[in-house]
C-alpha positions in Angstrom: 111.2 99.0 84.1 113.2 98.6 87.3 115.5 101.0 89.1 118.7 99.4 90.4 120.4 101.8 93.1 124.1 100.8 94.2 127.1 102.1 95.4 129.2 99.7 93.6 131.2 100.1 91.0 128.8 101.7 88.5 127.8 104.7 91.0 130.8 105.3 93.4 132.9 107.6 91.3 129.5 110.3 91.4 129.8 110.4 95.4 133.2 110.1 95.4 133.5 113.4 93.0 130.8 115.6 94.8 133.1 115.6 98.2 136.3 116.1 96.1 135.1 119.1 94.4 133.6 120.6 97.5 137.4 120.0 98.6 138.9 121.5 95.6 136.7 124.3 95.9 138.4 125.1 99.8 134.8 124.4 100.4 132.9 127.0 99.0 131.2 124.7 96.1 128.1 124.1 98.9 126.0 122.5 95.9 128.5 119.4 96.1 128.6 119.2 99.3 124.9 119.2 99.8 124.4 116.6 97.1 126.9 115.0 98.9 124.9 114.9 102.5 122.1 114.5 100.5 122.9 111.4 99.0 124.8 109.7 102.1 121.9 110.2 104.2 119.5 108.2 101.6 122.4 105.8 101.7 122.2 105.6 105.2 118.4 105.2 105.3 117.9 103.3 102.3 120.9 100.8 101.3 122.7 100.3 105.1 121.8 97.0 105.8 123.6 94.4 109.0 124.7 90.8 108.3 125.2 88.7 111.3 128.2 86.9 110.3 128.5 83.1 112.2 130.8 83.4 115.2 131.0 87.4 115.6 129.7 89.6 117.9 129.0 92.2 115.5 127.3 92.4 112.5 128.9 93.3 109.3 127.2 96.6 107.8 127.4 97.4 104.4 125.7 99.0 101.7 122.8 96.7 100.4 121.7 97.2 96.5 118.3 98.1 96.3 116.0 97.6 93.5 111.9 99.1 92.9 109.9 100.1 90.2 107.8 103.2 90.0 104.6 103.4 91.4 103.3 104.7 88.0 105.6 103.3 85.0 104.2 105.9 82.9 105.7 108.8 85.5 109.5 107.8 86.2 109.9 110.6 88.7 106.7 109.0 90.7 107.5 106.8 94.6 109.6 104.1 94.0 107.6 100.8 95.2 107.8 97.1 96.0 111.4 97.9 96.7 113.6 94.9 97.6 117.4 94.9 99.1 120.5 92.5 97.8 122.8 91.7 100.7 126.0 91.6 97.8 129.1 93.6 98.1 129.6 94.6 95.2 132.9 95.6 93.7 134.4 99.0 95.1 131.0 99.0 97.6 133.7 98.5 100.5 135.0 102.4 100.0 131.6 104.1 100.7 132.7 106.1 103.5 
């Protein structure tokens, strides 16, 4: 089975909640906050993707969705493989900070 990985609508509240209760928490909740970083740097390294847009200077960068499958379907927690990126922006993708 595949693994779909988006900060669209169906993931952005998670993210959005881990810094908000880090906040709540006058920032002593570090577990959200380091779920937080944690997640926003595989965003970063994973999902960030630039789309030259005709007739500007600078690309668009968004969040890509990304899609894989396991490298052993029997194992879900195994690599992720053969791992392929959709250039959509997807509903509420435009927030991610």
């Amino acid at each position: 089975h595949n693994y779909h990985m988006t900060m669209g609508g169906a993931a952005d509240s998670m993210y959005e909640y881990m810094l908000k209760q880090w906040l709540l928490s006058g920032g002593k909740d570090e577990l959200c906050l380091d779920l937080y970083r944690r997640a926003m740097r595989g965003l970063r390294k994973h999902m960030v993707t630039r789309i030259q847009l005709l007739g500007q200077a600078q690309p668009l960068v968004i969040p890509a969705d990304v899609e894989g499958q396991p490298t052993n379907m029997a194992d879900p927690k195994s690599p992720i493989t053969r791992v392929s990126k959709h250039t959509r922006l997807e509903h509420l993708t435009c927030f991610v900070p």
